[in-house]
C-alpha positions in Angstrom: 179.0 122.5 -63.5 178.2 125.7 -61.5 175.7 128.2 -62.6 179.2 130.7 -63.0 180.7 127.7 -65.2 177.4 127.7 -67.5 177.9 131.4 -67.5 181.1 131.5 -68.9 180.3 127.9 -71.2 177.1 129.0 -72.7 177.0 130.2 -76.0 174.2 130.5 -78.7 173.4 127.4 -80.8 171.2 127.2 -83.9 172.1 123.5 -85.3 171.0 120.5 -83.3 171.3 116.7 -83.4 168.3 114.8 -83.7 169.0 113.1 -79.9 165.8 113.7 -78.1 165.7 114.9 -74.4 165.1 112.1 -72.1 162.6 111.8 -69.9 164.8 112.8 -66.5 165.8 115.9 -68.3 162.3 116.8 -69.3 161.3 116.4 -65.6 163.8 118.8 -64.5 163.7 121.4 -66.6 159.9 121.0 -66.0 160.3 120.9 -62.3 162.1 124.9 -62.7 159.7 126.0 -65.2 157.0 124.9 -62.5 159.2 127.2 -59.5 159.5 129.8 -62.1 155.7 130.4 -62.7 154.6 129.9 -59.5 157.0 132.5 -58.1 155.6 135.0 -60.8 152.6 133.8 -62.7 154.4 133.4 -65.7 153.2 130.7 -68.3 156.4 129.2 -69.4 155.7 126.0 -71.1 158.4 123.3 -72.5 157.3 122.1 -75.6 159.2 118.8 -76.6 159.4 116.8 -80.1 157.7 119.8 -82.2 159.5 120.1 -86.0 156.6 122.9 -86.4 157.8 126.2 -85.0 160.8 126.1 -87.1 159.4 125.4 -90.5 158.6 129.3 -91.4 160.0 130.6 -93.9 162.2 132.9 -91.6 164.0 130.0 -90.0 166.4 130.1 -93.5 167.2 133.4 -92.1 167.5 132.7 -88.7 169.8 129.4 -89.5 168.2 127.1 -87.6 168.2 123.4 -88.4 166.9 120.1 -86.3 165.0 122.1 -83.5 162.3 120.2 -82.4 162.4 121.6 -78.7 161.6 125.1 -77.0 160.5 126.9 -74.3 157.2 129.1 -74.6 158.0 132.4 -72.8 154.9 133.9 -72.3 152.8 135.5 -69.6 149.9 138.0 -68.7 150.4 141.6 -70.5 152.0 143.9 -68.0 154.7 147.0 -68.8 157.2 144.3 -66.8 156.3 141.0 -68.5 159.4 141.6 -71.2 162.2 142.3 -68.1 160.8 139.3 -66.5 160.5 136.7 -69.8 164.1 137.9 -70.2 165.4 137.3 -66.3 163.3 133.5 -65.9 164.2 133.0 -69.3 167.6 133.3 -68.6 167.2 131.3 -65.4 166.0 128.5 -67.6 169.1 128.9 -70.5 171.6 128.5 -67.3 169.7 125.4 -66.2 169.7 124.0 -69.6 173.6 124.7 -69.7 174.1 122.5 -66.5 172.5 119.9 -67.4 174.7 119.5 -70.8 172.1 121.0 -73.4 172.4 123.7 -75.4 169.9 126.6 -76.3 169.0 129.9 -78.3 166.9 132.7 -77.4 164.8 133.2 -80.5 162.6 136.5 -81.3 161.1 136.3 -84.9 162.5 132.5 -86.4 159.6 130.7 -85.8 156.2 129.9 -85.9 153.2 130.0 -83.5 152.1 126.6 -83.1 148.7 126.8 -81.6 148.2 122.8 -81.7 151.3 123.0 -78.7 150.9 126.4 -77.1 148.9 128.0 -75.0 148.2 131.2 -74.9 145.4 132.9 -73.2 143.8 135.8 -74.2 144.7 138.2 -71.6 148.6 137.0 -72.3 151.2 137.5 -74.6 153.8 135.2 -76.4 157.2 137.3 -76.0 159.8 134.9 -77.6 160.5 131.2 -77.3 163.7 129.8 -76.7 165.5 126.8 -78.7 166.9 123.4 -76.1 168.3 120.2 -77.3 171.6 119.4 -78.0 173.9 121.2 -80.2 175.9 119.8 -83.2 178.7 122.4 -81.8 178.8 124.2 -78.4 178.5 127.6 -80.2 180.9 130.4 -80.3 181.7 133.5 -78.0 180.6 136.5 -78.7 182.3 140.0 -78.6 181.7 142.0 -75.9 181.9 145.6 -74.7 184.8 147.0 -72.1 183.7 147.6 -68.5 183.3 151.4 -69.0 181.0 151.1 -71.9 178.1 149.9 -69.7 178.7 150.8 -65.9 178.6 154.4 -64.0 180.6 154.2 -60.9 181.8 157.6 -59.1 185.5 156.8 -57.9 186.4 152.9 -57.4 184.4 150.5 -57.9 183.9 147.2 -55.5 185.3 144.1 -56.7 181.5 142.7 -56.3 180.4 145.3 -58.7 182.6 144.7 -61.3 182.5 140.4 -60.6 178.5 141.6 -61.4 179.6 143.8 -64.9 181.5 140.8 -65.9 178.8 138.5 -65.8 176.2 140.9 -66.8 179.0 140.9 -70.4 178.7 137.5 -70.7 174.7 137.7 -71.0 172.8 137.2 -74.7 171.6 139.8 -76.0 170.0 140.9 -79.3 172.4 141.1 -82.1 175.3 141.2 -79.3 174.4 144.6 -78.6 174.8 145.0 -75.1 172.6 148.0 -74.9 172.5 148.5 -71.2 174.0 150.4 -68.1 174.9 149.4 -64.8 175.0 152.2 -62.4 176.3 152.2 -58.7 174.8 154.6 -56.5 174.9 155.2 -52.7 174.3 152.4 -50.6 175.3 149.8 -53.0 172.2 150.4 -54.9 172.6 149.4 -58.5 170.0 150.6 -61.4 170.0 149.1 -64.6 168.7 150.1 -67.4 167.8 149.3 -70.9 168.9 151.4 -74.0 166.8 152.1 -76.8 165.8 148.9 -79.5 162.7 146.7 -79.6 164.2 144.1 -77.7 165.9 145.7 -74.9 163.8 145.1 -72.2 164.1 141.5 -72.6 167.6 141.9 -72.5 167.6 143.7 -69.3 166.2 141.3 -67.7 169.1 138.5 -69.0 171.2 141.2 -67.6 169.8 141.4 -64.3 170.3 137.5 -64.0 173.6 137.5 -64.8 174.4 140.6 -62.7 173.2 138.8 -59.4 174.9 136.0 -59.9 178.2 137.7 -60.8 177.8 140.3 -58.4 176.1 138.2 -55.3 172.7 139.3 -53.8 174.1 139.5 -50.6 175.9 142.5 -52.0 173.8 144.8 -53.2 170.1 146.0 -54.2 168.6 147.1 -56.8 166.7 150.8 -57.6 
């Protein structure tokens, strides 16, 4: 499976088998997580065989049943940390999807297991993110039309729109899609978040999915 495929194949899931991940599985997605906070001094951490997290009394309401493995998203404060939990995040769900597991990004389901974490004091837990395999592949959702979330002034490149499509596909929270792509001069693209508490999370999912739609080679952003 390509990383477009897992695009496209990925959907949210929020009821898992009780298979556990084996131990080549927990090595690769380890070995990413590793590349993903070295190249940004992150503290990502996969937590495997934990029942804990999702034993609050908010999992009823979130749905969730048999999750015993997640990904910490966490890192040091900083105005950017929620842009980048959202884009390595991401990078991690798309992994996942390749290698035949499914996942959900999860904001307020769960709780903090401090026994499993860590979490320094100069960091901040942003969200944590659901792995295993599903008892269904999940379900696509609805997304916007093109011109609800990209600014282009005349016609816009095939690369551009290849990024808008991908950037459609990306979770986001409650299927909002509260973002806009804009193409400026010089095949500089901005994005940017709209207004909600979890937007800049989003953004960042956004950003992934833009770049691999739209190719790097392309374009850069503002």
């Amino acid at each position: 499976m390509t990383i477009k495929e897992a695009i496209e194949r990925r959907h949210s899931v929020r009821i898992y088998d009780e298979r556990p991940l084996n131990i080549e599985q927990i090595r690769e997605l380890q070995s990413e997580i590793n590349e993903c906070n070295h190249d940004t001094g992150m503290h990502i951490q996969l937590v495997v065989d934990d029942p804990k997290a999702f034993k609050s009394k908010w999992v009823h309401y979130g749905r969730f049943q048999n999750v015993r493995n997640y990904l910490v998203i966490a890192g040091k404060k900083s105005r950017y940390l929620k842009m980048k939990a959202g884009y390595y995040g991401e990078r991690l769900v798309l992994k996942a999807q390749m290698m035949g597991l499914n996942t959900c990004w999860v904001a307020l389901t769960y709780s903090k297991n401090h026994e499993v974490m860590s979490i320094a004091d100069d960091e901040e837990l942003v969200c944590v993110i659901a792995i295993g395999y599903g008892a269904n592949p999940g379900v696509a959702h609805k997304i916007k039309e093109r011109e609800k979330v990209m600014k282009v002034k005349g016609e816009a490149p095939e690369w551009f729109l290849r990024g808008v499509d991908a950037a459609l596909l990306a979770p986001t929270a409650l299927n909002q899609q509260r973002f806009t792509l804009t193409l400026k001069k010089g095949n500089r693209v901005k994005a940017k978040a709209g207004i909600g508490p979890w937007t800049k999370i989003d953004l960042g999912i956004v950003r992934y999915h833009f770049e691999i739609g739209a190719g790097l080679d392309n374009f850069k952003w503002e």
